[in-house]
C-alpha positions in Angstrom: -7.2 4.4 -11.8 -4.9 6.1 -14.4 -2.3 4.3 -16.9 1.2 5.6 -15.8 3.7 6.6 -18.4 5.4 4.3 -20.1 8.8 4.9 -21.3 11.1 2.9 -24.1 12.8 -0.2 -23.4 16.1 -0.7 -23.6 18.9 -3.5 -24.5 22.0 -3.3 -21.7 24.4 -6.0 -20.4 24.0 -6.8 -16.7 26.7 -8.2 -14.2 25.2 -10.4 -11.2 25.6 -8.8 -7.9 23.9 -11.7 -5.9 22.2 -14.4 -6.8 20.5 -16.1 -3.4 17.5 -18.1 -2.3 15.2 -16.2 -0.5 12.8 -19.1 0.5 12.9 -22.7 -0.1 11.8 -22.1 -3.6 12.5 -18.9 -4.9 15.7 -16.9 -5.5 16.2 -13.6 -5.6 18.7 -12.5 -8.9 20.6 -9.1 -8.3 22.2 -7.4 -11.6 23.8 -4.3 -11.9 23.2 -3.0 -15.8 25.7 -0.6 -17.4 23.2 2.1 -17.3 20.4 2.9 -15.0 17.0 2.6 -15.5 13.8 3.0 -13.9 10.4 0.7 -14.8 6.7 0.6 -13.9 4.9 -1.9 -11.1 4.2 -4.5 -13.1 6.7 -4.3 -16.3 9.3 -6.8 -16.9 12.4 -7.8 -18.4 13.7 -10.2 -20.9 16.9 -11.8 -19.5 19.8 -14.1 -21.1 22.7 -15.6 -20.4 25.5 -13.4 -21.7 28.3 -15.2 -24.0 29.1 -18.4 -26.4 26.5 -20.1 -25.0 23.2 -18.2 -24.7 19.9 -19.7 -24.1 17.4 -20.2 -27.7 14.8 -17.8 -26.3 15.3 -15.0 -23.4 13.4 -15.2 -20.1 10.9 -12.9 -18.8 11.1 -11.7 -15.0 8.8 -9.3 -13.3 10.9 -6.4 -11.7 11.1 -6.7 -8.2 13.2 -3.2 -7.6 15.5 -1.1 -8.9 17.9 1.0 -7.8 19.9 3.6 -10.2 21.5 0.6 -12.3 20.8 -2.3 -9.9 17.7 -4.0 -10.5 16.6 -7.2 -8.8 14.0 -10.1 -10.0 12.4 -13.3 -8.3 12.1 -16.4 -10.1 11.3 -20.4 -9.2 14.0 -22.7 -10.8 11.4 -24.7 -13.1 13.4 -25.9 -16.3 16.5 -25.5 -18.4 16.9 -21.7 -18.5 16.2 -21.5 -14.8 18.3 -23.9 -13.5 21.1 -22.3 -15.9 20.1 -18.7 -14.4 20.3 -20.7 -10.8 24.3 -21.6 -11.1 25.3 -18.0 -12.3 27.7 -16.4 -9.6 28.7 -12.8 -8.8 30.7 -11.2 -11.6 28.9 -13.8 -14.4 27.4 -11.6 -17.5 23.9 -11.0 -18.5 21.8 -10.0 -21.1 18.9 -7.3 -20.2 15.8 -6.3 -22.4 13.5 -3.7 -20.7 11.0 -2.4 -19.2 8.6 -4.3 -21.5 5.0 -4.6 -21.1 2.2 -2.5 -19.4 2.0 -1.9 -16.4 -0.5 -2.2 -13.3 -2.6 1.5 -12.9 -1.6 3.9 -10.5 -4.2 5.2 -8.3 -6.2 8.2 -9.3 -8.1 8.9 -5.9 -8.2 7.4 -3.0 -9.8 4.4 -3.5 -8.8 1.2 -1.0 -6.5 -1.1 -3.0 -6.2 -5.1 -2.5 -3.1 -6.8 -3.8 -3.5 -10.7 -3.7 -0.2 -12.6 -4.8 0.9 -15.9 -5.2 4.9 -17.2 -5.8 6.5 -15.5 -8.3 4.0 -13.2 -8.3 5.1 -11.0 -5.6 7.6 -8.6 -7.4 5.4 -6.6 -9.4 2.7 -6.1 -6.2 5.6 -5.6 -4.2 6.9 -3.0 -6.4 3.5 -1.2 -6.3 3.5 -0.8 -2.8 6.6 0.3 -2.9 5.6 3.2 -4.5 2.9 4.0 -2.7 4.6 6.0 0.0 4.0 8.9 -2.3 0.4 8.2 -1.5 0.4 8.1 2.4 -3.6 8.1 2.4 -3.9 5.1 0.5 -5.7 2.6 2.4 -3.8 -0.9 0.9 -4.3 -4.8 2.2 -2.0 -7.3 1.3 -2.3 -10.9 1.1 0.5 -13.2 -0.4 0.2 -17.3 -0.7 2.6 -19.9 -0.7 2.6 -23.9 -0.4 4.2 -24.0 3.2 6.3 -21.8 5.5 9.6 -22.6 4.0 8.5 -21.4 0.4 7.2 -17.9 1.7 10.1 -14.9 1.5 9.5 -13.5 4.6 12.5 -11.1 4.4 11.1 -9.5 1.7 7.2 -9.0 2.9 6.5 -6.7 5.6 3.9 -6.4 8.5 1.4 -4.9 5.9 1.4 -8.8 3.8 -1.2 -11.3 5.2 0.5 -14.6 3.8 -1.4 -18.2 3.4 0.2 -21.3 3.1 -1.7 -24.9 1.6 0.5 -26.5 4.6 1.4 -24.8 8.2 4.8 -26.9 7.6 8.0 -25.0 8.6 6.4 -21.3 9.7 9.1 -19.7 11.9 8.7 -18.7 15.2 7.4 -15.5 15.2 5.4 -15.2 12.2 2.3 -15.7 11.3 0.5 -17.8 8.6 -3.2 -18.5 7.5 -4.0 -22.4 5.9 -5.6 -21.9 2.9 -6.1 -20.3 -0.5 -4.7 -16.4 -0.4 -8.2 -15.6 -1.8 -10.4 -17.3 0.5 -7.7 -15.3 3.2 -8.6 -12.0 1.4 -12.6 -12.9 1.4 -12.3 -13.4 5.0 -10.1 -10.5 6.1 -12.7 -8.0 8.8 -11.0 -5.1 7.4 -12.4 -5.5 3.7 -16.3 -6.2 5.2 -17.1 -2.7 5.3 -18.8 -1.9 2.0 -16.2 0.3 0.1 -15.8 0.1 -3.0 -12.2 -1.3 -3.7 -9.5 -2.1 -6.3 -8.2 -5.8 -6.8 -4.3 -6.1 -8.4 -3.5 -9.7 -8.6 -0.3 -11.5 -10.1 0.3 -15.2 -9.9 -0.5 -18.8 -11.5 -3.8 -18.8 -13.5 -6.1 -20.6 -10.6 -5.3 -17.7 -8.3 -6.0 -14.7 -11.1 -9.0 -17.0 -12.0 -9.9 -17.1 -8.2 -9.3 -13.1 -7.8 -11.6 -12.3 -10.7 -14.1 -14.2 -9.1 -13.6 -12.5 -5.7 -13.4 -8.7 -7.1 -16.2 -9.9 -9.1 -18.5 -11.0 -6.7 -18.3 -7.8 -5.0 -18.7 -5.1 -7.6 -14.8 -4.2 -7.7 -12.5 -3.2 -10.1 -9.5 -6.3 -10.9 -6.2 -5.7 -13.0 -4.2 -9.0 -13.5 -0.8 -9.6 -14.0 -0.8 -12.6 -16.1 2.2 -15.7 -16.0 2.2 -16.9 -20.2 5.5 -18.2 -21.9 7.4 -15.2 -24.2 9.6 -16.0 -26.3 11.0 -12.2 -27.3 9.0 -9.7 -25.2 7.6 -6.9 -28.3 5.1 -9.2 -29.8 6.7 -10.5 -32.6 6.9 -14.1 -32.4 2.9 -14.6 -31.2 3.8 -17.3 -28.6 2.2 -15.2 -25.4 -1.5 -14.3 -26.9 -4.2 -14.7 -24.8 -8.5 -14.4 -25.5 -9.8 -11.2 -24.8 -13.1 -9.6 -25.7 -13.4 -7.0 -27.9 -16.1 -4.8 -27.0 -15.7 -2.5 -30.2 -17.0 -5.5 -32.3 -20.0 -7.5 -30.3 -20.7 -8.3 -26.9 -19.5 -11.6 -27.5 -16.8 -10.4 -30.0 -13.0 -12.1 -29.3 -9.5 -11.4 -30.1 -6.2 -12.6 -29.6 -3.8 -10.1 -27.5 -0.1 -10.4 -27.5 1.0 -10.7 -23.3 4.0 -9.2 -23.7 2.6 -6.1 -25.5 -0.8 -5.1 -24.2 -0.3 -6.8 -21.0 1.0 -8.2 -19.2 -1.3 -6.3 -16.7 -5.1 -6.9 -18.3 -8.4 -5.6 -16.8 -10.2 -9.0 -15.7 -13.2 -7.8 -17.3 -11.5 -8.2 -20.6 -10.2 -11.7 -20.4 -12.2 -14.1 -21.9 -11.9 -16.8 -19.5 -13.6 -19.5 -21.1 -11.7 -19.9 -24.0 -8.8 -22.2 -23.9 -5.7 -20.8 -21.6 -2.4 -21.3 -22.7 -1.4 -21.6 -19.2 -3.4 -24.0 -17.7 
């Protein structure tokens, strides 16, 4: 795998085009910035409420898609910004920082890729394979989990997502779901028993990154996660996103502290240093 480019971020103002639920718990946001701008699988955006009454700190939101100066995000209303983001309305202003952060490699050969996602942490693996069909000999699974039927978007996955649900409650007619952990889905899949080396990209809460290290782990393969941590500005300023990752340079056992925002918020599992403290958990 190869880093992509990364180009500079930028400060807009953004107008919402649509702001809808695309499953019983998330909702898709729609802006359309007064410039366009193009991002990275895996990069996000600071966003605000535009006007007298902004929020303290800005939000960060994965990038689901953009097109010229639309761009579009998923989020989960959770808390106060949230549920202020959930009552905007077509026409209502926005603030927009971005594209911030790294973002997942692109492939260098052609490797077999897995992408396991959980929740909100479907844009930025969506994204990817989005841009894979530049790369039609690609050889890509897809496995996305939810808690039941209702909270999976399934007007936004495909036939090439696998999805899992902790309850079979409220899968339409027509689709198909799998009762269990995405990972233990992925584990299980005939199509990844045959040996090859493969490529792991993971975004979601910290038990499912946790649980896809393990499982790229276990089998020898590569794993870049996208991780979930609270940022309160997006360029490593304020220090409220680090997270514990080894530095090899110094020792074996040698640790750091990593800002999310700026050297992630994609990391090589390798280099998290798992058994320290987590500010997510």
């Amino acid at each position: 795998m190869v880093d992509p480019e990364i180009g500079p971020a930028v400060s807009c103002d953004g107008v919402v085009m649509s702001n809808e639920p695309v499953s019983s718990g998330l909702v898709r946001l729609d802006l359309e910035l007064d410039q366009p701008l193009s991002f990275q699988p895996g990069q996000f955006a600071m966003l605000n409420l535009a006007g007298a009454d902004p929020l303290v700190f800005s939000r960060p939101f994965s990038i689901f898609k953009a097109d010229g100066r639309r761009m579009s995000f998923l989020y989960r209303i959770v808390g106060r910004g949230t549920r202020a983001m959930g009552a905007l309305v077509p026409g209502d202003a926005m603030t927009f920082l971005g594209p911030l952060g790294r973002p997942f490699p692109q492939p260098e050969t052609d490797q077999p890729v897995v992408l396991i996602a959980g929740g909100v942490g479907l844009p930025p693996l969506a994204a990817w394979l989005a841009r894979r069909s530049d790369h039609p000999g690609l050889e890509i699974q897809a496995f996305f989990g939810a808690r039941d039927g209702a909270d999976v978007p399934w007007d936004l996955l495909d036939d090439r997502w696998d999805v899992s649900v902790d309850s079979l409650k409220d899968v339409p007619d027509g689709r198909r779901a799998w009762k269990g952990l995405v990972t233990d889905l992925a584990a299980t899949s005939k199509d990844l028993q045959d040996g090859r080396n493969r490529m792991v990209l993971a975004c979601g809460p910290t038990p499912l990154l946790k649980a896809a290290a393990r499982f790229a782990e276990a089998r020898g393969w590569g794993c870049w996660l996208s991780l979930e941590e609270h940022m309160g500005c997006g360029y490593g300023v304020c220090k409220g996103c680090v997270v514990p990752v080894l530095d090899p340079d110094k020792g074996p056992e040698a640790r750091r502290n990593a800002t999310c925002c700026q050297e992630g918020p994609v990391f090589n599992a390798e280099l998290l240093a798992w058994k320290r403290p987590h500010r997510s958990q």
